[in-house]
Residue, then its C-alpha position, 0 to 999 in steps of 0.5 A: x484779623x478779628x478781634x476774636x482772633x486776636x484775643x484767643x492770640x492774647x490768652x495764647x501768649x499769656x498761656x505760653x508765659x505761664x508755662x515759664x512759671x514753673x520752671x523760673x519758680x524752681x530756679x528761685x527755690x533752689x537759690x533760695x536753699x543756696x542763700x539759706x545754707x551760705x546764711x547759716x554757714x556765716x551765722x556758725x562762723x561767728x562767734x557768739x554774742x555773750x553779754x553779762x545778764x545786765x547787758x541783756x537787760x538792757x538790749x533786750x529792754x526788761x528788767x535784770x530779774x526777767x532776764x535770770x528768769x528766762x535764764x533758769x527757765x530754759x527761754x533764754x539761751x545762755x553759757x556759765x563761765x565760772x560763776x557768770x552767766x552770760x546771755x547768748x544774744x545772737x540766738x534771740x529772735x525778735x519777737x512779731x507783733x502777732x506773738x506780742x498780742x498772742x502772749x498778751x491773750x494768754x496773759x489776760x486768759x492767766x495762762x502762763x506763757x513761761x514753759 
């Protein structure tokens, strides 16, 4: 056998590999939309994180007025009961440190990241 010969052999396996390609990719995304409904599925089935505004603060690192603050605005999600307040931790993401810079641009640009 040549080495031309082997090579076209080489390209013709690896073309036959690829034509998997396809159909493993949708076996993976319909696994991925399974997984993705069984997460929210357990997200909705337990309950809620509520902290006092203090508590928030403190897990969130800011200060208490930051946190009645966002509260107000709508950014943080909360629940009244009575007349506390009570800060709706698993609801907050965390923030990546592409958005911190983000934020950071707007603010030395003076545009309010507050909505």
């Amino acid at each position: 056998m040549s080495a031309r010969s082997e090579r076209f052999d080489d390209i013709g396996a690896g073309l036959a590999a690829l034509l998997h390609v396809p159909a493993e990719m949708a076996a993976l995304r319909e696994e991925i939309v399974g997984l993705r409904a069984e997460v929210i599925a357990l997200r909705e089935a337990l309950p809620p994180m509520l902290v006092n505004v203090q508590q928030a603060a403190e897990r969130l690192g800011v200060s208490v007025p930051t946190v009645r603050r966002l509260v107000r605005a709508g950014r943080l999600p909360s629940v009244h009961i009575g007349s506390s307040v009570r800060v709706d931790l698993s609801r907050v993401r965390p923030i990546d440190p592409g958005e911190v810079a983000q934020l950071a641009a707007q603010a030395r640009r003076g545009v309010t990241p507050l909505r």
